[in-house]
N, C-alpha and C positions, 0 to 999 in steps of 0.2 A: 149168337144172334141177339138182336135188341129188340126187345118193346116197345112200339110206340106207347107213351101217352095217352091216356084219356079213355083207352078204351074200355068197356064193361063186360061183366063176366056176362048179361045176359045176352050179349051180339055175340059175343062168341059161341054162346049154346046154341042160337039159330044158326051160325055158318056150321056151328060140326052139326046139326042135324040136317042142313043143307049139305053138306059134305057127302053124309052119307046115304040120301036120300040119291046123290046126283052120281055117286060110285055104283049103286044100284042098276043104276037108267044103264052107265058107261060096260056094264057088264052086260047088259042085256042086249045093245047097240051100240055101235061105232060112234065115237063122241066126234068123228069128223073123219074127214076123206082117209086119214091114216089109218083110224081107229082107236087114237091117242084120246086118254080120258080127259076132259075138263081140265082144268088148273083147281079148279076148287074142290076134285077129288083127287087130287094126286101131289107126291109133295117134285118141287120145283127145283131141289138139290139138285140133282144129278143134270137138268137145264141151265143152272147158274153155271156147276161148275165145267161145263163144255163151252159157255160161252166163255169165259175167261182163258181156256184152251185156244179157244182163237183168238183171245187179244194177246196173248204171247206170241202164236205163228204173226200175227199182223204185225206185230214189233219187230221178232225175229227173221221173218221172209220178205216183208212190207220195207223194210229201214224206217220205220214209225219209231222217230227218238223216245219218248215217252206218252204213257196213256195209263189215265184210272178211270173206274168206273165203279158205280154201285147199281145193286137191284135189291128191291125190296118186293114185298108179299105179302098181303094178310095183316098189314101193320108190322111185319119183322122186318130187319135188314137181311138178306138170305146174302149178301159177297160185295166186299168194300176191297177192291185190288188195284195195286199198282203194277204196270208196265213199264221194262226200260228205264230212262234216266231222264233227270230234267234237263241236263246239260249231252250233247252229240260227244258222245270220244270219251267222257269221264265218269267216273263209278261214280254216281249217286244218282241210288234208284228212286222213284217217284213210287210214293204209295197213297194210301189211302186219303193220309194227313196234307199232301202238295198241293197247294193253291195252284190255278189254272185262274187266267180270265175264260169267263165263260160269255162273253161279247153278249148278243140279242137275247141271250137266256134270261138276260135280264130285266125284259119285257114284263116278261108274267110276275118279276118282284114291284112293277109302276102298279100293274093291273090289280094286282091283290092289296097293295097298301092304301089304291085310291076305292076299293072296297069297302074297308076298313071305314074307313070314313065315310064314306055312302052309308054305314051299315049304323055309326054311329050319331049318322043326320048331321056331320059336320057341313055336308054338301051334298049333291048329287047327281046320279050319271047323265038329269038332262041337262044341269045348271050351263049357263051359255060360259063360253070363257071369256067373254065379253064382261060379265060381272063383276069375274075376277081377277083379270089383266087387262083392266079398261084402256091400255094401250095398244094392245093384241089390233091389230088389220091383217088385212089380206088383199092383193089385188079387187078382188071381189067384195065387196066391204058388205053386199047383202050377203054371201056366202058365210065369212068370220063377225057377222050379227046374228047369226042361228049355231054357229060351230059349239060344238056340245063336251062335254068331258068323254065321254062315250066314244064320240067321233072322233075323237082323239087317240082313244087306246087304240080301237079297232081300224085304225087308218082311213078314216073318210073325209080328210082332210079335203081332199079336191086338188090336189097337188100331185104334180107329177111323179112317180115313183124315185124313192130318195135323190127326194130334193135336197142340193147344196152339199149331199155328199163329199161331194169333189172335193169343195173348196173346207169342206171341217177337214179332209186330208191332208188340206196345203195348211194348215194349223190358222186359217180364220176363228174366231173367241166366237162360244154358242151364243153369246148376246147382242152380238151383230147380226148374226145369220139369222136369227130366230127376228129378229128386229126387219131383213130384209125380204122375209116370205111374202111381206108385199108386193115384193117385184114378180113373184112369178105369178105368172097364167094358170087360172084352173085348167084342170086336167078333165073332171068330169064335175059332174053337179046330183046329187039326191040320196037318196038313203044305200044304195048298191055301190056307188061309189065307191070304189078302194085304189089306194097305190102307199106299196109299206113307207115309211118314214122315219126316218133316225132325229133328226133337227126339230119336224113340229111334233112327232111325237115326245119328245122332251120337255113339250111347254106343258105336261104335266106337272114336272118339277116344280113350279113355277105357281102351278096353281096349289098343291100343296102346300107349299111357302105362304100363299096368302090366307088360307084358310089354318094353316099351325103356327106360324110365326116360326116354325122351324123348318130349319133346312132338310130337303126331301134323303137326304144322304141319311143323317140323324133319323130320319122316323122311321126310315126304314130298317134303321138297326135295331132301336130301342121296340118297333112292335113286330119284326120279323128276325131277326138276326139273333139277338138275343133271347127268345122266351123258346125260339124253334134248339137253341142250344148248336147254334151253328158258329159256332166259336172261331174260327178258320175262315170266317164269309167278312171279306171289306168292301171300300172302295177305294178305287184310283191305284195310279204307279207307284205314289209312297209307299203305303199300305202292301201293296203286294212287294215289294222288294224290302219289304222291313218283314216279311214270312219267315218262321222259321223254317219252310221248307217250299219251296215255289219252283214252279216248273218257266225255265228260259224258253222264249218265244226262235224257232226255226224257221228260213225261207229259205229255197233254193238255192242252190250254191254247184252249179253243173251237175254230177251226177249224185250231189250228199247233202249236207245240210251247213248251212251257218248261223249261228245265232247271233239275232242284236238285240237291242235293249226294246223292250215293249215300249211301244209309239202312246204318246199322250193325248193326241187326238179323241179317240173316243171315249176316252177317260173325261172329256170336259161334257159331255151329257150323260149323263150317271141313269136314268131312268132308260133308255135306249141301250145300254152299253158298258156300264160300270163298273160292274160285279167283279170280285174275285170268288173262288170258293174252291173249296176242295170236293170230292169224292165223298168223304166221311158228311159233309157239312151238305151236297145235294141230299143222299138220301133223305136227311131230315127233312128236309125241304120237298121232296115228292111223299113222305110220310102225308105231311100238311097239306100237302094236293089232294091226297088220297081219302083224306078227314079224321085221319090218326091224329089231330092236334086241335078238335073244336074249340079249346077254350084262347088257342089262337089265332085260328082260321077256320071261322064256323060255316060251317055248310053253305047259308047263302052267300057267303060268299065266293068259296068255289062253286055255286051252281052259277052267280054273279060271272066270275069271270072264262068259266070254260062252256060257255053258253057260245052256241056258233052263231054270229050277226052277221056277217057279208059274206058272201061265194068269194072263191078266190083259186078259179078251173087252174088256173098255167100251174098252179101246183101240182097239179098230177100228173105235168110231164118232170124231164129230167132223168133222174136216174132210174135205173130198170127195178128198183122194189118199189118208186111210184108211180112207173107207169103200170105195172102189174097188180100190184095189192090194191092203189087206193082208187075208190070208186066215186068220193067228191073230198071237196076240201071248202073250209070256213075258216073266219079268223075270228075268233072273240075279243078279248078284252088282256092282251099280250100273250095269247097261248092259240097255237093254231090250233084247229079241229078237227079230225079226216076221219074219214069212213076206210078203214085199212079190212078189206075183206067182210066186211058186213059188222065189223065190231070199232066201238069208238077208239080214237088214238086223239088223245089231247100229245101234243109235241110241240118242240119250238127248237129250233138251229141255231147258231152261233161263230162268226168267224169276222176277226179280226188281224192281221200280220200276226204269222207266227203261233194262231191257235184256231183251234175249230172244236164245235162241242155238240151234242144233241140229246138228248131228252124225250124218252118218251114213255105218257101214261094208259094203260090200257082200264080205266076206270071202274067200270063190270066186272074184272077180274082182279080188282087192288092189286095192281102190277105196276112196275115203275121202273123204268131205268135209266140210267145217265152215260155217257160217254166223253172225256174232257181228252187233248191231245193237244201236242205243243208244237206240229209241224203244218206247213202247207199242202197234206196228204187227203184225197178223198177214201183212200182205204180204209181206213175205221166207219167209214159209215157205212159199212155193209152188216156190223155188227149188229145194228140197232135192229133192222128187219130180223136176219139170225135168231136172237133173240126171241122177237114178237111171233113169228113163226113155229116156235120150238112152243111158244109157253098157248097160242090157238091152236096147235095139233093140226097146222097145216103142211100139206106136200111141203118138204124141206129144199131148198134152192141153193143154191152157188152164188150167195150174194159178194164174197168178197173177191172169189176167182183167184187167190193166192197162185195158184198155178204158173199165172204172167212171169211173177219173179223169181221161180225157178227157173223157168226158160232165159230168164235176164244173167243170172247168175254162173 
């Protein structure tokens, strides 16, 4: 197991005496519908290691070419594991150390670096982008003369939900597209506004650039990448296929999988989409959520970024762990929000050709985990509730339903 950083010995005298003040209670009372004690009385091994039992059935039953994951706890890494292979058909396993693009995961690295800077008065989250991209319009030219850095993370652009998508898949250049958000039509107008966005959420990039003179790619390594010790964490297709160890992107291919080369596309908005990283290299990175790294991500500005601004209901349709667990949904500042059973879940999703990822923090509980996979499968994401479930001591459910592919079989 690893230590985070930064921590002190006198927070951890209050969690063990919180620990055992709350083993106490858990003794006396059912610590929830099971009777399963708290997370912060009880240790979370024997939880890790049954979810990683299911990321093997999910690889092994699922046909899930490869998958890693990490969870962390209390400031430890508690299981940094590889599933399967980076490549369909050939022995080489995917561990810890395999780069994955982690697609929109990459949100919450725009949200926390444009913190940073909030934090250090470079800028801040009402500055208009009008100030700082004096060329920035919008159809609505009094809408993008109020449009705010804020409004930016948190999607309140006023634009129809990913805008120009399309055409950044038909490999239109983001400085066109970003250039032609004038042409679309608002979608809505005021503060509640929201529709996600890949394209103008990017013209962070952009503002960054003009308040560092450095490229957003750069700052975000030199003030998150490197001091978090995420050594394994890039940007773009070079970068990742110059990995010592990376996971090949799969699509459908009738009843298996084929791999092709990771599409460049969403590589050319790096704030939206950019990310590489491994397993080894999120944990660190949810450490740093979690505030295991204040002297590189201090508090306010995880209160800055996992702060819920817009509703955002249609999130808690979909699949059957959110129409069941989650009871509202918010978007902050590149990290969603949700109320999963009465307890916070800051999370964020990810999928690109070829890969899918999710992520999720259960904050009250310094709990974290990550899920990276290299195929066009929803089965891995049953893990993630799995998981959350095991570590609130909630009725346990059949999120993944392995069952199917036994019958397939």
């Amino acid at each position: 197991m690893v230590q985070a950083k930064g921590s002190k010995v006198s927070r951890w005298v209050l969690v063990a005496i919180a620990a055992l003040a709350l083993a106490g209670a858990a003794a006396a009372a059912p610590g929830s519908e099971t009777g399963t004690a708290p997370p912060a009385a009880r240790d979370l091994g024997p939880a890790v290691r049954h979810i990683e039992r299911l990321a093997r059935r999910v690889v092994d039953e699922a046909g899930v070419v490869g998958l890693a994951m990490a969870v962390v706890h209390r400031g430890e890494v508690l299981g940094e594991a590889g599933f399967g292979n980076a490549i369909a058909g050939r022995d080489d396993p995917v561990d810890a150390d395999t780069v994955f693009r982690i697609a929109s995961l990459s949100k919450a690295f725009a949200g926390t670096m444009t913190a940073l800077l909030v934090e250090r008065g470079a800028l801040g989250f009402d500055t208009r982008l009008a100030d700082q991209l004096p060329a920035f319009t919008l159809k609505d030219a009094q809408v993008a003369e109020h449009l705010t850095v804020r409004d930016i993370l948190s999607h309140r652009v006023g634009l129809p939900r990913n805008a120009f998508d399309p055409l950044l898949e038909q490999d239109e250049p983001y400085p066109v597209l970003a250039s032609r958000l004038a042409e679309v039509p608002s979608a809505c107008q005021g503060d509640a506004c929201y529709g996600y966005q890949n394209v103008a959420f990017s013209l962070i990039g952009d503002v960054v650039f003009a308040v560092t003179g450095s490229f957003y790619t750069r700052e975000v390594e030199r003030e998150l990448f490197h001091p978090l010790g995420m050594y394994g964490a890039t940007f773009g297709r070079e970068a990742l296929e110059a990995s010592a160890s990376w996971a090949q992107p799969h699509v459908r291919s009738g009843r298996g999988w084929r791999v092709v080369r990771p599409k460049e596309t969403y590589y050319r908005i790096p704030p939206a989409a950019g990310v590489n990283a491994s397993a080894r290299d999120m944990a660190q990175w949810m450490l740093a959520q979690l505030g295991h790294y204040p002297e590189v991500v201090s508090p306010d500005v995880i209160a800055s970024v996992q702060a819920p601004l817009v509703e955002t209901p249609y999130e808690i349709g979909g699949s059957p762990w959110r129409r069941e667990r989650l009871r509202s949904a918010h978007y902050g500042l590149g990290w969603r929000v949700f109320d999963y059973a009465g307890e916070t879940l800051v999370f964020h999703g990810g999928a690109v050709q070829g890969y899918r990822a999710l992520l999720g923090l259960l904050p009250e509980h310094d709990f974290g985990i990550v899920i990276l996979w290299n195929c066009e499968s929803g089965v891995p994401g049953g893990l993630l509730p799995s998981a959350l479930d095991r570590v609130l001591g909630l009725p346990q459910k059949d999120w993944l339903e392995l069952h199917r592919f036994a019958r397939r079989r």
